[in-house]
C-alpha positions as CSV (number, residue, x, y, z in Angstrom):
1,X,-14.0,-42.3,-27.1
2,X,-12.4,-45.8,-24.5
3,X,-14.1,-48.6,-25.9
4,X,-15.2,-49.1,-22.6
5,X,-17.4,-45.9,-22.5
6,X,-19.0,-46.5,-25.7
7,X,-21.8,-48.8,-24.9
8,X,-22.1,-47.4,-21.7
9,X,-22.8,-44.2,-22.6
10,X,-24.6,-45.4,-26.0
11,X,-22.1,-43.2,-28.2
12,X,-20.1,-44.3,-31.3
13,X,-15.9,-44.4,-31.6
14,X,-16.2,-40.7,-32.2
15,X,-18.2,-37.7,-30.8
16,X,-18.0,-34.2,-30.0
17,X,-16.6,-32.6,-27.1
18,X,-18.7,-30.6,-25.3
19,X,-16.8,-29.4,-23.0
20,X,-12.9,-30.2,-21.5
21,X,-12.8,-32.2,-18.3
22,X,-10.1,-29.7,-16.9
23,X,-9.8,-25.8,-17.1
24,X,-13.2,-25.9,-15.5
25,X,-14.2,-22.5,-13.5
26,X,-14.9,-23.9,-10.4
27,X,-11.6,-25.7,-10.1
28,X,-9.7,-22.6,-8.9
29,X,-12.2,-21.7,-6.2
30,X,-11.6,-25.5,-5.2
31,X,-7.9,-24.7,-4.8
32,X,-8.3,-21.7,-3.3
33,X,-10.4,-23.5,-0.4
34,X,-8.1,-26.3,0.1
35,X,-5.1,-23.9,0.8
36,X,-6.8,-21.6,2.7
37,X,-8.1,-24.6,4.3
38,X,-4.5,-25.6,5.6
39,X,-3.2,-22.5,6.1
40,X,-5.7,-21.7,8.8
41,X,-5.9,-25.2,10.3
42,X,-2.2,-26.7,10.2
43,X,-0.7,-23.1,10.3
44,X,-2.8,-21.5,12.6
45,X,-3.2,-18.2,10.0
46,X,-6.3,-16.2,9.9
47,X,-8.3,-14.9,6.6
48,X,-9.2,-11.6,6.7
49,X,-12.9,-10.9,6.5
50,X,-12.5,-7.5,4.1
51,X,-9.8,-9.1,2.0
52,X,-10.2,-12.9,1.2
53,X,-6.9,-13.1,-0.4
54,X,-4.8,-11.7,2.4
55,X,-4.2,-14.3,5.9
56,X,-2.3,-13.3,9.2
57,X,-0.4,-15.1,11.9
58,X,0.4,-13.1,14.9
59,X,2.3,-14.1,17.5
60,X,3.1,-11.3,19.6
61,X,5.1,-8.4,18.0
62,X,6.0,-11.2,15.5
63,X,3.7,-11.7,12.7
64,X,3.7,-13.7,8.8
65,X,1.0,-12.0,6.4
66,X,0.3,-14.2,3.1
67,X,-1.3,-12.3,-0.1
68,X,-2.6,-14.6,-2.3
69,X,-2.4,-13.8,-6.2
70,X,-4.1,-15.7,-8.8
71,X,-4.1,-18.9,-6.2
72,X,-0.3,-20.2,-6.9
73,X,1.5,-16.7,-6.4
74,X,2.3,-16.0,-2.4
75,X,3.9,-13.2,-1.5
76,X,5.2,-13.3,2.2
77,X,5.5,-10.4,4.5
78,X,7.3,-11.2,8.0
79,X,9.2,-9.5,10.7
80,X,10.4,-12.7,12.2
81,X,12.7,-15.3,10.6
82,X,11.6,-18.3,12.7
83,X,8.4,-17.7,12.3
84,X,8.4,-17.0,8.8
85,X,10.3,-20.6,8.1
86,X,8.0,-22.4,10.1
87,X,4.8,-21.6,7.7
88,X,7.2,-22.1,4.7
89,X,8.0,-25.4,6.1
90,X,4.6,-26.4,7.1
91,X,3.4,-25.5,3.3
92,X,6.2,-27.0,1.6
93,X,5.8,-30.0,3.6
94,X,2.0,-30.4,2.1
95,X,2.3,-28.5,-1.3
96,X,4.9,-28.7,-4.0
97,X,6.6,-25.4,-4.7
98,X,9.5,-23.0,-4.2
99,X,10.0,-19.5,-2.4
100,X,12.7,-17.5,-2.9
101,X,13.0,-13.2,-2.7
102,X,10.6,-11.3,-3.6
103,X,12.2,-9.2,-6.6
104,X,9.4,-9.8,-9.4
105,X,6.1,-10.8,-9.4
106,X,3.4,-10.7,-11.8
107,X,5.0,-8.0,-13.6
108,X,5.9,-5.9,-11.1
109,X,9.6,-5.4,-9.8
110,X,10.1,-5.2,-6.4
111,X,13.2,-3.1,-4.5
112,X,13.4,-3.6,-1.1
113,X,15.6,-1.6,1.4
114,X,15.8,-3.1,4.7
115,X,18.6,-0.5,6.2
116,X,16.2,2.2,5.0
117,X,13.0,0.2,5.9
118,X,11.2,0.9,2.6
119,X,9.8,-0.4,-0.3
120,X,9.7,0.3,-4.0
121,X,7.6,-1.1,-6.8
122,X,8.4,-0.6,-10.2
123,X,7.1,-2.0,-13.8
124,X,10.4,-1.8,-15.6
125,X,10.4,-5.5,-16.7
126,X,6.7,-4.9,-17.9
127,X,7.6,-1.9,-19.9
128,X,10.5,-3.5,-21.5
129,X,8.1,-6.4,-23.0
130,X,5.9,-3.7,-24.3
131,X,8.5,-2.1,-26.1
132,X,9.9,-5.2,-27.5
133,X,6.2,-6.5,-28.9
134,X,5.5,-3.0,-30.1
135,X,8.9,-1.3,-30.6
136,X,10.3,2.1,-29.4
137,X,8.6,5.1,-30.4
138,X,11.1,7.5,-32.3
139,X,9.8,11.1,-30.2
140,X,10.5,11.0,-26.7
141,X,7.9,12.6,-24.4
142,X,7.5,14.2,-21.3
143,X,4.5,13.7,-20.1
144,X,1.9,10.3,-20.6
145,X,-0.7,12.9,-22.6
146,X,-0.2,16.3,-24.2
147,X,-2.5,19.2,-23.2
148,X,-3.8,19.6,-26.5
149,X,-5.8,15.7,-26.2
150,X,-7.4,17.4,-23.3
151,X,-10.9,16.8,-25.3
152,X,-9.8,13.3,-26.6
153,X,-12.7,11.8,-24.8
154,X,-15.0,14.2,-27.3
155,X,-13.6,13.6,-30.2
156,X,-16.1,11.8,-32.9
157,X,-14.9,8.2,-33.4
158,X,-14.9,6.5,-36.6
159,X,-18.3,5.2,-37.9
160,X,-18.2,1.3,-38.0
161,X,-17.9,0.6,-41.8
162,X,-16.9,3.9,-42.8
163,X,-13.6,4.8,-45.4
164,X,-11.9,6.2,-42.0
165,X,-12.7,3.2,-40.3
166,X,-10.9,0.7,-42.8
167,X,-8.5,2.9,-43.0
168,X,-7.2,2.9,-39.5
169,X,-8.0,-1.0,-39.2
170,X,-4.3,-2.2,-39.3
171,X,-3.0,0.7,-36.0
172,X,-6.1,-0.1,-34.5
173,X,-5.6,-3.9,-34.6
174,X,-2.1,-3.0,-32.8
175,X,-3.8,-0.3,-30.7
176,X,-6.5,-3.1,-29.2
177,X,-3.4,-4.7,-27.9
178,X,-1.0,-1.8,-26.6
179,X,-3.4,-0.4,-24.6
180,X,-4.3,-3.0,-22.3
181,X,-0.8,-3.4,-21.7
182,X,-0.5,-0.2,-20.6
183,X,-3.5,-0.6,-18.9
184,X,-1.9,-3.3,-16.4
185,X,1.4,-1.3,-15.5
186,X,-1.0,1.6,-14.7
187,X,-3.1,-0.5,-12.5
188,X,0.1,-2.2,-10.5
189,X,2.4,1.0,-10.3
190,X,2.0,3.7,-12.3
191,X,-0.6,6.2,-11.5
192,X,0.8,9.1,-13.1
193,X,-0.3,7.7,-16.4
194,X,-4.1,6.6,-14.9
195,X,-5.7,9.0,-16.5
196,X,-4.3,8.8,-20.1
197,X,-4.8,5.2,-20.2
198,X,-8.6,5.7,-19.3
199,X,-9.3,7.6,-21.6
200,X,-7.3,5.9,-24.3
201,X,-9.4,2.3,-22.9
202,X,-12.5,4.1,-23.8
203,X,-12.5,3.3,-27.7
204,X,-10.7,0.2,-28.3
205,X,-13.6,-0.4,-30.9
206,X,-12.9,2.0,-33.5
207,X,-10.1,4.7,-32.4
208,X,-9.9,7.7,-34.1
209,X,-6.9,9.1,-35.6
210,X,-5.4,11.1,-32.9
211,X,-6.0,8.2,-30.4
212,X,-3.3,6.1,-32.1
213,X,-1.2,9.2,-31.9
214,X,-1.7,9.7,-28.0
215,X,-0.9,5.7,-27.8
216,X,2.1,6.4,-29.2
217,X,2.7,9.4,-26.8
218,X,1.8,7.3,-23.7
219,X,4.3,4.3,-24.7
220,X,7.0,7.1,-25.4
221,X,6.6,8.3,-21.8
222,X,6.5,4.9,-20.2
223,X,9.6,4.4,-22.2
224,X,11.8,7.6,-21.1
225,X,10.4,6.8,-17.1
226,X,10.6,3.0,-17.2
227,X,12.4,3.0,-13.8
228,X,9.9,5.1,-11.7
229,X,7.7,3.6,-9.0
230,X,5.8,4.3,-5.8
231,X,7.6,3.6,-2.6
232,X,6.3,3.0,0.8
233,X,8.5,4.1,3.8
234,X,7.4,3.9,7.4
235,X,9.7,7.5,7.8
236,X,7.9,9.0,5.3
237,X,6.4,12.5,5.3
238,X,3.8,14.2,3.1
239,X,5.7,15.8,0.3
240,X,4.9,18.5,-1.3
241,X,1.5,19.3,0.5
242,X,1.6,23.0,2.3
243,X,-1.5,22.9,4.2
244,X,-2.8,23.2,7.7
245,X,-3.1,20.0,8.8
246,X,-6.1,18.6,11.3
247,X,-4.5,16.4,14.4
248,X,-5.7,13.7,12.3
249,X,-3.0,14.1,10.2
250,X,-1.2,10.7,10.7
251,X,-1.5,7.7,8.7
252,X,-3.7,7.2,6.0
253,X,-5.1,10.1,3.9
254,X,-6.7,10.7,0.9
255,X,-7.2,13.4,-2.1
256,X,-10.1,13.7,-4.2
257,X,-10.8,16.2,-7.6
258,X,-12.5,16.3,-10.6
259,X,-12.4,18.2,-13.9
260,X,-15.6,19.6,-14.3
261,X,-16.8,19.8,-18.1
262,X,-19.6,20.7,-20.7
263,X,-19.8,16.7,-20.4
264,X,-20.0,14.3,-17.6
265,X,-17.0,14.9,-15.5
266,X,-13.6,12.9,-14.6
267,X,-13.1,12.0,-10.9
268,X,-10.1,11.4,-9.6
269,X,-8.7,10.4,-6.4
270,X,-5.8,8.9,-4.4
271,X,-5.2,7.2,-1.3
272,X,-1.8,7.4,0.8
273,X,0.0,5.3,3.3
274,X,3.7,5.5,4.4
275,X,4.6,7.8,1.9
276,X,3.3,6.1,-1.4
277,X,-0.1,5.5,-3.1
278,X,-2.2,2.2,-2.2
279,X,-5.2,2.8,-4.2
280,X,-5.8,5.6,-7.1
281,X,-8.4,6.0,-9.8
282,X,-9.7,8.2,-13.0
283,X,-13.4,7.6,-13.6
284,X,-15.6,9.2,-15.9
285,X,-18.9,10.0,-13.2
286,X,-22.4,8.6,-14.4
287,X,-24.2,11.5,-14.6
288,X,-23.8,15.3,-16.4
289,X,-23.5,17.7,-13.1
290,X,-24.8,20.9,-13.3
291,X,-22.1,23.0,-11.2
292,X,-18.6,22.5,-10.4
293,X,-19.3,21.6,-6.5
294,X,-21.9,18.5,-7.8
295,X,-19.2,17.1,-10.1
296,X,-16.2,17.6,-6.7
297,X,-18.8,15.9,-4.0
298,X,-19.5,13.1,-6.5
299,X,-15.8,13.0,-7.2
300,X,-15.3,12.9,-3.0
301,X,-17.7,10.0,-2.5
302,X,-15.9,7.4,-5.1
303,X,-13.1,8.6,-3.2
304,X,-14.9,7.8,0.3
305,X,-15.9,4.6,-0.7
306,X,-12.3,3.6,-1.2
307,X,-11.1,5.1,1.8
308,X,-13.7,3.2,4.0
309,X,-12.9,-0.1,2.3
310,X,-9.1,0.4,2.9
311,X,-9.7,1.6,6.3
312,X,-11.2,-1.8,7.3
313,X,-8.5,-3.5,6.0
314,X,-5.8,-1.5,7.8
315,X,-7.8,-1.9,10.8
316,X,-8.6,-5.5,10.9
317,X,-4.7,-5.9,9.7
318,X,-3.5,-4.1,12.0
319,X,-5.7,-5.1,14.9
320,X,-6.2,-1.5,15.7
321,X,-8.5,2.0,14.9
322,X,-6.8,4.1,13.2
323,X,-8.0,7.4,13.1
324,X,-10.1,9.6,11.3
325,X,-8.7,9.9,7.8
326,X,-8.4,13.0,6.0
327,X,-9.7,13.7,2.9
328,X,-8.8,16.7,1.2
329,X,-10.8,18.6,-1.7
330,X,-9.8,22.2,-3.3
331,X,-13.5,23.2,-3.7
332,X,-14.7,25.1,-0.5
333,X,-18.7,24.6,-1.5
334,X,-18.2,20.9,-1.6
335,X,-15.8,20.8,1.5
336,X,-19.5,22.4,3.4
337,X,-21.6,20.2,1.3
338,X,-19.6,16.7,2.9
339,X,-19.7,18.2,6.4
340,X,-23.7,19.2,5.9
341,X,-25.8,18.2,3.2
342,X,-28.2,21.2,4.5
343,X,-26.1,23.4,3.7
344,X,-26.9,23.9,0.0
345,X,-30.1,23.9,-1.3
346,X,-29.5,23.7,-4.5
347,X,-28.0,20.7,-4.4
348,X,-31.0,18.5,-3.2
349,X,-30.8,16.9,-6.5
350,X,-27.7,14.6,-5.5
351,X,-28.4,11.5,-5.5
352,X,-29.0,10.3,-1.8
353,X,-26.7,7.3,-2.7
354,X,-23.3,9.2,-2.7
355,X,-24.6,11.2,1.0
356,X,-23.3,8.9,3.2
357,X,-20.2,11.3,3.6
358,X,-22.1,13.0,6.4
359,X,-22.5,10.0,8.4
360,X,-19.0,8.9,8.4
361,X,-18.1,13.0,8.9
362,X,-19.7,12.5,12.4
363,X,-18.6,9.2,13.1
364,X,-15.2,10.7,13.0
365,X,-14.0,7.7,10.1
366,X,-13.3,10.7,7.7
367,X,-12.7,14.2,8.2
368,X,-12.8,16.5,4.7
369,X,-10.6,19.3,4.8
370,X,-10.3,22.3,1.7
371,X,-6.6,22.4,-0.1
372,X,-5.5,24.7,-2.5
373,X,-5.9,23.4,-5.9
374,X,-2.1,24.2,-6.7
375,X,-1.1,21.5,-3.9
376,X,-4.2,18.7,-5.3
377,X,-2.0,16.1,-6.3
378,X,-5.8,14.2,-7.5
379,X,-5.4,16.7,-10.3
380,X,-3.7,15.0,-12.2
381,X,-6.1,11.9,-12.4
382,X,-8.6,14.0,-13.9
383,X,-6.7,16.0,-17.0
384,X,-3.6,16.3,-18.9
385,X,-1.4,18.9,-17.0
386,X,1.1,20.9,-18.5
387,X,5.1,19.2,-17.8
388,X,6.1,21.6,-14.7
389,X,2.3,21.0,-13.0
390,X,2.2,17.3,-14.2
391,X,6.1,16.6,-12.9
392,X,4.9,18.4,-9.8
393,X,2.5,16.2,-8.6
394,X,4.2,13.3,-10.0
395,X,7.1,14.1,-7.2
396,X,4.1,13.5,-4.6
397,X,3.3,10.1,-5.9
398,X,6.1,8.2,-7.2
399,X,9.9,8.4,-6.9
């Protein structure tokens, strides 16, 4: 302790620290603030009201969008050089720091195609660091989860204490840290491997025997398709899906399933833009349904919640209404059930909660249309598929 703080604080030369003067939690919100702070008042940029970490300057046709990660990561979308510079310059001119193309960023390669006009990101540099920490597995695999793991989320775990449990302590211990890697590059751009990690993130307590071995499985198949990624196009065209469309058809669109089980079911969904997946998910749903349309319409609201919140941030991007998004489910029952809760008696047990499809049915923000389940590319966010089904879909998302 400064000799000068000891008497005044009535401490001796040495005391505990109770806690650091730096690190503190409120310090990045503080940050945050003051660069938002300037961005909007010496730069003239806008926050977006659904997304706090994305601001816009428009001027025009021309426009500069900022998306903030973790507060001292900016990556820089523009359509206009001169405009572009002068925010860089204005920033810059107040904050130390460098900018430079935007090839890699928190893990996540980036490809960009400016003849073509598209897009790709990829998590080859992520994968490579997991396979260096953890090694290469000696099997190669196909797919990111055999069919035969289908009931891996039923197997009986290991009791805490037990022989088994000792026993698996030292691939667990390297388990508990695999995983959430794996967990990350499915998050930033790998859905087709969603659902495996999911399950897999599930028991990172005690994981049985045949866990480790789908770990291993999973890392084999991120390590034979290191290089694939979604890509975003504004060209694009829905591939692979042969069904009637609505005139709604353009822009954003969704697809919702679920894998309906003795158990509480998996929902799985995916939203699409120009081409490539924005947002996906596998979920395990919070209650047991009793039939095969509850577990699809519970599946169809997560997915409905997501496609509202990314329909206000297109909008408010954009400065436009986009218009009514698709959402396509291969269950016929639960396609009637979104348009009209009436429909169906038997299912007045829903919870009311996950009913607000109707409403944004009639308010034309959604429009649910039935698909064939052969053409669901959700499906595969809900089970292990077999390779030609699972490469299928896996054309549909991710190139």
């Amino acid at each position: 302790m400064p000799a000068d703080l000891q008497k005044t604080l009535g401490v001796s030369e040495y005391c505990w620290l109770a806690k650091a003067a730096y690190g503190l939690p409120s310090a990045p919100r503080g940050w945050y603030k003051h660069v938002v702070k300037f961005l909007t008042d010496s730069c003239g940029m806008r926050l977006l009201k659904q997304d706090e970490a994305i601001l816009i300057l428009r001027r025009g046709k021309s426009y500069v969008r900022i998306c903030m990660y973790v507060l001292d990561d900016f990556a820089v979308f523009s359509n206009d050089r001169i405009l572009y510079e002068e925010v860089r310059d204005k920033y810059f001119a107040q904050f130390e720091g460098e900018a430079g193309p935007l090839d890699y960023m928190l893990g996540v390669n980036f490809d960009i195609n400016f003849a073509e006009q598209s897009i790709r990101l990829y998590a080859t540099s992520s994968i490579n660091k997991i396979l260096e920490r953890f090694g290469k597995p000696q099997r190669p695999s196909k797919v990111p989860m055999v069919e035969q793991d289908a009931d891996l989320q039923y197997v009986d775990l290991p009791e805490i204490g037990s022989a088994e449990h000792h026993a698996l302590r030292d691939r667990a211990a390297r388990y508990q840290s695999l995983v959430p890697s794996m967990l990350y590059v499915a998050t930033t751009s790998r859905p087709d491997v969603c659902f495996a990690v999911g399950i897999l993130c599930r028991c990172l307590a005690n994981p049985s025997a045949r866990h480790l071995e789908a770990a291993d499985t999973l890392l084999s198949y991120l390590m034979d398709s290191k290089d694939l990624g979604v890509k975003y196009s504004h060209n694009s065209s829905k591939a692979g899906l042969s069904v009637i469309y609505s005139s709604l058809k353009e822009g954003l669109y969704a697809m919702s399933d679920s894998d309906w089980s003795s158990g509480k079911s998996i929902s799985g969904y995916v939203l699409l833009l120009a081409g490539g997946p924005v947002v996906w998910g596998s979920k395990k749903q919070p209650v047991t349904a009793l039939s095969s349309t509850e577990a699809e319409y519970y599946s169809a609201s997560a997915c409905g919640v997501e496609t509202l919140a990314t329909r206000h941030v297109v909008n408010e991007d954009l400065d436009t209404t986009i218009q009514a998004t698709p959402v396509y489910i291969d269950n016929s029952a639960c396609v009637s059930l979104a348009k009209d809760f009436n429909s169906c008696k038997r299912a007045k047990h829903i919870n009311r909660r996950v009913n607000f499809l109707n409403d944004y049915v009639d308010q034309k923000e959604m429009e649910i249309l039935s698909i064939s389940t052969h053409d669901n590319t959700a499906d595969i966010f809900t089970k292990p598929l077999g390779k030609i089904k699972f490469l299928k879909h896996r054309l549909s998302l991710m190139v």
